[in-house]
C-alpha positions in Angstrom: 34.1 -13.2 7.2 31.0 -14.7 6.8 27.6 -14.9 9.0 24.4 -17.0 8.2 22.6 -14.1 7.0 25.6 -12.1 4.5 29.1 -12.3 3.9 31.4 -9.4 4.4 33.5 -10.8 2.2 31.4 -11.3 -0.8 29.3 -7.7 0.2 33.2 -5.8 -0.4 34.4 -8.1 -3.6 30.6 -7.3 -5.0 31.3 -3.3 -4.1 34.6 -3.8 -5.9 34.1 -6.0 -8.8 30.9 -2.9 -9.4 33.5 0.2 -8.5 36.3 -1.4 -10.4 33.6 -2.2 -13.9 32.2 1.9 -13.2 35.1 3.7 -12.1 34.8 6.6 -14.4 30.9 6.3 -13.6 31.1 6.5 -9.9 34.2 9.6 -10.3 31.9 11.2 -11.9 28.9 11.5 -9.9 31.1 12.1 -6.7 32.6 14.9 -8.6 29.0 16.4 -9.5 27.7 16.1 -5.9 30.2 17.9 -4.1 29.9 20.6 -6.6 26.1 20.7 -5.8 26.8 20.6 -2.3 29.8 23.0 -1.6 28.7 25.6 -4.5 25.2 26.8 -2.7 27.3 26.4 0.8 30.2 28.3 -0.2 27.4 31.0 -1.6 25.9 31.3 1.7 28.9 31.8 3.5 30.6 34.4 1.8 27.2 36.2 1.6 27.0 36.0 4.9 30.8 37.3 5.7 29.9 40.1 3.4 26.8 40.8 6.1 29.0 42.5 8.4 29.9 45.4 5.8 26.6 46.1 4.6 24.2 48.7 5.9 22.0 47.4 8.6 19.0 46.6 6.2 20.9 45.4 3.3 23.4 43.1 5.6 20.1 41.5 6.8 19.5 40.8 3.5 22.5 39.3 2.7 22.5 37.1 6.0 18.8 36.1 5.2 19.7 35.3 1.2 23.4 33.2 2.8 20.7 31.2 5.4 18.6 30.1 2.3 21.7 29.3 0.3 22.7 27.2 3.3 19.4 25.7 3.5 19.6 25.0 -0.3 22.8 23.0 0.5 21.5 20.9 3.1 18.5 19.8 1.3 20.6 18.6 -1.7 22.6 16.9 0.2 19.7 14.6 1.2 18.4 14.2 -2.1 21.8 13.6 -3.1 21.8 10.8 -0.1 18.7 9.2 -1.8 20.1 9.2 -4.6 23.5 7.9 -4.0 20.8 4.9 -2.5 19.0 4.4 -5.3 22.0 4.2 -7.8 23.7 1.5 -5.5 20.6 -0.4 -5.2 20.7 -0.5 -9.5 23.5 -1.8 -9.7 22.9 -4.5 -7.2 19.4 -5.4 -8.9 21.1 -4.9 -12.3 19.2 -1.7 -13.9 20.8 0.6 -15.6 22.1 3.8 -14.0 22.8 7.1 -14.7 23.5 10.9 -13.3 19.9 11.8 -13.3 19.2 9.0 -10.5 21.2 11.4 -8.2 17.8 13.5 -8.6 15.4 9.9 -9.1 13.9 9.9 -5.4 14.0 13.7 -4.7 10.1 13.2 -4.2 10.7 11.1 -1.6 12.2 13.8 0.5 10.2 14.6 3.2 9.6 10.9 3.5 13.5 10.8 4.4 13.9 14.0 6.5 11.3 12.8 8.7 13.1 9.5 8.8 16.3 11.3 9.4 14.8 13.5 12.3 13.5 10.4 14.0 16.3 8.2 13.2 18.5 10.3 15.3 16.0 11.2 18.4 15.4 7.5 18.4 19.1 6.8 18.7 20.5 9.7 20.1 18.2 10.7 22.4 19.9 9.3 25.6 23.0 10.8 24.5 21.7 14.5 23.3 19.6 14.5 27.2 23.1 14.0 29.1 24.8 16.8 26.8 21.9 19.1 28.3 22.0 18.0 31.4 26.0 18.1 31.3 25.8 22.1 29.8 23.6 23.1 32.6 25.3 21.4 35.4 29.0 22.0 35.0 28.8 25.3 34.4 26.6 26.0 37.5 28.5 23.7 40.0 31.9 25.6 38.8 30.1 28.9 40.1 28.9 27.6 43.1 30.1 24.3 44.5 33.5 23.1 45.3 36.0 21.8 43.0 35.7 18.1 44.3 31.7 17.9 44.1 32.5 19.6 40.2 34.8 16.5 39.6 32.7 14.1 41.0 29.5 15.2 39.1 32.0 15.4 35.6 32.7 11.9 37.0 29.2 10.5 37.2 28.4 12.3 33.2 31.2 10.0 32.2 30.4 7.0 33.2 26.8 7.4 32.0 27.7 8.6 28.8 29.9 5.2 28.9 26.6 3.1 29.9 24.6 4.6 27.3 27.1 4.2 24.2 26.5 0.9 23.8 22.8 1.1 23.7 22.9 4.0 21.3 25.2 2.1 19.1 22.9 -0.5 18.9 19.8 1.6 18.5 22.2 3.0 15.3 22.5 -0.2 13.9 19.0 -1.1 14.2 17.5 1.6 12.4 20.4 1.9 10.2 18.7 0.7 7.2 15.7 3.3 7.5 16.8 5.4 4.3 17.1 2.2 1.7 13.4 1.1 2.7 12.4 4.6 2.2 14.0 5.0 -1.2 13.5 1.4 -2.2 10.2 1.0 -0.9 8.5 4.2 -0.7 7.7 3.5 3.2 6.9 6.3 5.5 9.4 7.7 8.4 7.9 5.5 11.1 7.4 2.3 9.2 10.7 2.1 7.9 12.2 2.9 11.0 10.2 0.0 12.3 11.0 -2.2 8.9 14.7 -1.4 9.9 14.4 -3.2 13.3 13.1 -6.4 11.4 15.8 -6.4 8.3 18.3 -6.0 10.7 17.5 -9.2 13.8 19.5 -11.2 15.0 22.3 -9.6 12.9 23.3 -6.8 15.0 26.7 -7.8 15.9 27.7 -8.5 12.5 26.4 -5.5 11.2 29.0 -3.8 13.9 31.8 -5.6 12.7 31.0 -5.1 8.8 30.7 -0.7 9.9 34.4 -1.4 11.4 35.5 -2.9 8.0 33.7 -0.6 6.2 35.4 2.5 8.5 38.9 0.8 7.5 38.5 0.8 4.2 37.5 4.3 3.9 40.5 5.2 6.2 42.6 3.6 3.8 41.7 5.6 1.1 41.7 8.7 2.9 45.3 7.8 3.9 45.7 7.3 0.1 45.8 11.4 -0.4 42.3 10.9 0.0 42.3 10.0 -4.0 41.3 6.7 -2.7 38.3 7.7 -1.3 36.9 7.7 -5.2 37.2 4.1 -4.3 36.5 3.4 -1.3 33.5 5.5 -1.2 31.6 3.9 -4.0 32.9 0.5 -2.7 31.2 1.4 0.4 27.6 2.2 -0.9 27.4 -0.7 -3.5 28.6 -2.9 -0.5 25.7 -2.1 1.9 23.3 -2.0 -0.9 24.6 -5.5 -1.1 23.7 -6.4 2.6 20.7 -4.7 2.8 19.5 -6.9 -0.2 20.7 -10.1 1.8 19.0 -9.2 4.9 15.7 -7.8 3.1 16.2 -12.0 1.5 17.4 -11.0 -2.3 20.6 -11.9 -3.6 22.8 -9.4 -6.1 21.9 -10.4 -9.8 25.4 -12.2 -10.1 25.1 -14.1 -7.2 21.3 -15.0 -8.3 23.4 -16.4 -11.8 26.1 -18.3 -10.0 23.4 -20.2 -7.9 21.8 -20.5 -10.6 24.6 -22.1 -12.5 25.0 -24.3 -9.3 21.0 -25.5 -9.1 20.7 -28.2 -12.3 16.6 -27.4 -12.7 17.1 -23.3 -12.4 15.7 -21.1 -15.4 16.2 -17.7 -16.6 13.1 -15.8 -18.0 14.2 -14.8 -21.7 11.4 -12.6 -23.6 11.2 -13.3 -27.0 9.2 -11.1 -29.3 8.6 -12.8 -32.3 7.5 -9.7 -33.8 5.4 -6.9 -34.6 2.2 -7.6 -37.0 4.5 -10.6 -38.6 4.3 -12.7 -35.8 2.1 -11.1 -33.2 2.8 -13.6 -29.9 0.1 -14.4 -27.5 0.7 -12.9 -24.0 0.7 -16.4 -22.5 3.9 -17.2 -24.5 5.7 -14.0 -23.8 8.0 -15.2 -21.9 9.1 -18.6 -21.8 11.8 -20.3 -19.4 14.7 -20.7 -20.8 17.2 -23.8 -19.2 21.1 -22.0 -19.2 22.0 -24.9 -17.0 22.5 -28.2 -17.2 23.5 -31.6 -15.3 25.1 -33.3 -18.1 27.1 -30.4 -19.5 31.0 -30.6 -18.2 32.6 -27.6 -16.1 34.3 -25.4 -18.3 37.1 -22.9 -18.1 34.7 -20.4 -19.5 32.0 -20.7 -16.8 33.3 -17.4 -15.4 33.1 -15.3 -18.4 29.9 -16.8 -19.6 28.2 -16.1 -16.0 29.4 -12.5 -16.6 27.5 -12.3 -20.0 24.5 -13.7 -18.7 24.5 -10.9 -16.3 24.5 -8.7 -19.4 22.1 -10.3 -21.7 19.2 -10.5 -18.7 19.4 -8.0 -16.5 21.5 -5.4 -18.4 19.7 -6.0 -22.1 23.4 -5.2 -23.0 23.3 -8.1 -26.1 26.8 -6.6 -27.5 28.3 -6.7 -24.3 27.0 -10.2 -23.7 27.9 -11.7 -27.1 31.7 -10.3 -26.6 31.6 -11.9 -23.3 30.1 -15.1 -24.9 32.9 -14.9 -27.4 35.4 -15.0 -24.7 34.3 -18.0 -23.1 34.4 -20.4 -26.4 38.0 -18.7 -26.6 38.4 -20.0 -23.3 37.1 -23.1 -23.7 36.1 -23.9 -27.9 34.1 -26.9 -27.0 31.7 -25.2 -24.3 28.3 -25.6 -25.8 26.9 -23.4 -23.2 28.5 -20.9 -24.4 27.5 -21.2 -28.3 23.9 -21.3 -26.6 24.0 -18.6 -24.4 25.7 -16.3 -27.6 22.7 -17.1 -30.3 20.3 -16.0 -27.2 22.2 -13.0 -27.6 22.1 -12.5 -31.4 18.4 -13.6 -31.2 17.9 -10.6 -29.2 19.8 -8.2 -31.8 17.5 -10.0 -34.6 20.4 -11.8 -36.0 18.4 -14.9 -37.1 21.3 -16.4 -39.2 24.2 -16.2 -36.4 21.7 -17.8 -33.7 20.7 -20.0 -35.8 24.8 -20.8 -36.6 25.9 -21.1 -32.7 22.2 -23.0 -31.6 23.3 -25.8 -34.3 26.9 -25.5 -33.0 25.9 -26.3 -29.3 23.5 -29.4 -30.2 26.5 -30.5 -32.3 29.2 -30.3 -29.6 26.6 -31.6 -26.9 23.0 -33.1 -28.2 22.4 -33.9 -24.4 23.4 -30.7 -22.8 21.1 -29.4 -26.0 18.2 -31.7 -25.5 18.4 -30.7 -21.4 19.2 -26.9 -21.7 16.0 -25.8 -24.4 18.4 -25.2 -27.4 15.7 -27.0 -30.0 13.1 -24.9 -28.8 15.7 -21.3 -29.5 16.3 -22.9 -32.8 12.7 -23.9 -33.3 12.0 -20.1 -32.9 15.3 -19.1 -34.8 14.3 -20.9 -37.7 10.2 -19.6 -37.4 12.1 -15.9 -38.2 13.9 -17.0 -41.1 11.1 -18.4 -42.2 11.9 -21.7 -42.1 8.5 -22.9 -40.4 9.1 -26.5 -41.1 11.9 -26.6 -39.8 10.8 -25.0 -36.4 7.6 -27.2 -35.8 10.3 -30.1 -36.0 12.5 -28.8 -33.5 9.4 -27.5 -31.0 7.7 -31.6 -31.6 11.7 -32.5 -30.5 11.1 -30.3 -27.6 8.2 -31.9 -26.8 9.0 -35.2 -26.6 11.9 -34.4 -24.5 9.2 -32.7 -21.8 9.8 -29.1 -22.8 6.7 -27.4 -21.1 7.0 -24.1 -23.3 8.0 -26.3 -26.6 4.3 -26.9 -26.7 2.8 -23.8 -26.2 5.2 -22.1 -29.1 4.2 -25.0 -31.1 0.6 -24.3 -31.0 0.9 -20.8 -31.8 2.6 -21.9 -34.9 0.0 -24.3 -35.4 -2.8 -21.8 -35.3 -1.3 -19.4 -38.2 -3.4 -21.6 -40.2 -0.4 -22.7 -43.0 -0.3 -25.7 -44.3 2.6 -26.6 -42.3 
């Protein structure tokens, strides 16, 4: 299931693929926030059972000391909300998470309890006015009227409380996505309600749809002994973090990798430091583009596992992880130059000169045109600069050059302008 805005499909295989990689991760933290929640709550409960057999000034204590516990529980369960947000939103955008990000956007609270407050007056408000009118009514017609004129006022409630369910289920989609623009954005309670009603246009219906699948799922795993829910639950956030990204017009890292993969002129930013007071690099140079596709390079069986390691080595700075990833794919596929390419980046990164320095001259060997398209001179240009070889690196930046490489040049100058007699 698909729309022109976000897939359903790739929204619940991208909460998966996440809950499936994190398991343990995601146990965890659902583990530690009910604890937070139903600890203070339990407090306040039993204090306020215990109430009852106190004296009269000491049982008001107790109630008054159980209300604040209760109040305690209910504000850490918002925070807990934000944070469940944020977490789900790093893992989309590819930062690192960890517990303490259940606590990241607690600053952001009031911001979000006001959002809360008016996201459900907004919504509601139809809905909570024919409850009043309903208490009030009934009650009084019972008392006074006859049974039929009783019936037939019950009658009327119910049918407006029909006509009005639709609209306040669209008013809940709208506004839905209030709490990710305050946590992701920092807005306040009206704007984001208001941003909410723009991320969400002209999707409405499918966002309906996607709650019902999302509902199933979490039905499913409730009907698994409810262990499933440590599933299904995580699967849910990371899913919707997914669609709000789509419909706010960003992509999950993976997917930006994989279009990346599929669009021959992309590039990836790659920061090379070439090093402290040895080689201190100009800011203008920082950070140059690095090519990790190519349109002469063949499909290979290891495109999979080397999009995965990609994934790792930018946006996770996780070069171990990426290099065993790497590995994998030239096990899939020993010819894949891509591969050898993408795995020197990696031990570049780790400062292991001689191994990039091994798999860059293994990728120009197995493919000089993938190499001469893709920027491998240039990583072995800078390769061999660390070792020390800087002979050999203004040869392969001048390569670079004359193959149109618009950073060859400007690491070639700062070469240059060390002043050796090169």
């Amino acid at each position: 299931m698909s729309t022109d805005r976000f897939s359903m499909r790739e929204a619940v295989r991208f909460g998966w693929v996440t809950t499936k990689d994190h398991f343990l991760f995601f146990v965890g933290i659902l583990l530690a926030a009910f604890l937070i929640v139903i600890v203070p709550e339990g407090i306040g409960k039993a204090l306020s059972g215990l109430a009852d057999e106190q004296a009269p000034g000491l049982g008001l204590a107790f109630k008054g000391i159980g209300l604040l516990f209760s109040l305690l529980s209910s504000v850490l369960y918002l925070i807990l909300q934000m944070g469940f947000i944020r977490i789900s939103l790093n893992f989309h955008d590819g930062s690192p998470s960890g517990f303490a990000d259940l606590f990241s956007s607690w600053r952001l609270f009031f911001k979000y309890l006001l959002g809360a407050i008016l996201y459900g007056l907004r919504c509601f408000w139809p809905v909570f006015l024919l409850g009043i009118v309903a208490a009030i009514l009934i009650p009084s017609l019972k008392a006074q009227a006859a049974p039929s004129t009783t019936l037939a006022a019950a009658i009327t409630l119910g049918v407006l409380f029909l006509i009005l369910l639709p609209l306040t289920v669209i008013w809940a989609i709208k506004y839905q996505f209030f709490g990710y623009l305050v946590v992701d954005r920092g807005l306040g309670p009206v704007e984001a309600i208001r941003k909410s009603a723009d991320v969400t246009d002209g999707a409405k219906v499918d966002l309906f749809l996607f709650c019902l699948l999302i509902v199933g799922i979490n039905l499913l795993g409730m009907l698994a002994l409810m262990v499933g829910l440590f599933v299904t639950l995580p699967l849910s956030v990371i899913a919707y973090a997914h669609v709000y990204r789509r419909l706010s017009g960003e992509a999950p890292v993976v997917q930006r990798l994989e279009d990346a993969e599929a669009e021959p002129d992309a590039v990836v930013p790659l920061d090379i430091d070439l090093g402290g007071g040895e080689s201190p690099v100009p800011a203008a140079v920082m950070k140059p583009s690095v090519r990790i596709v190519s349109k002469t390079a063949p499909a290979s069986a290891g495109e999979e596992t080397r999009t995965k390691g990609l994934f790792l080595l930018f946006y996770r700075n996780d070069y171990e992880g990426a290099i065993q990833e790497f590995t994998r794919a030239i096990g899939q596929d020993a010819r894949y130059a891509g591969a050898y390419f993408s795995r020197g980046m990696a031990y570049f990164k780790l400062g292991e000169f001689n191994l990039a320095l091994k798999d860059f001259n293994e990728a120009i060997d197995l493919n000089r045109d993938y190499a001469e398209e893709a920027g491998v001179f240039v990583q072995r240009g800078l390769a061999r600069e660390k070792l020390g070889d800087r002979s050999g690196a203004v040869q392969d930046l001048r390569a670079a050059v004359a193959l149109g490489n618009r950073d060859a040049q400007r690491w070639l100058n700062w070469i240059m302008e060390q002043g050796e007699d090169l």
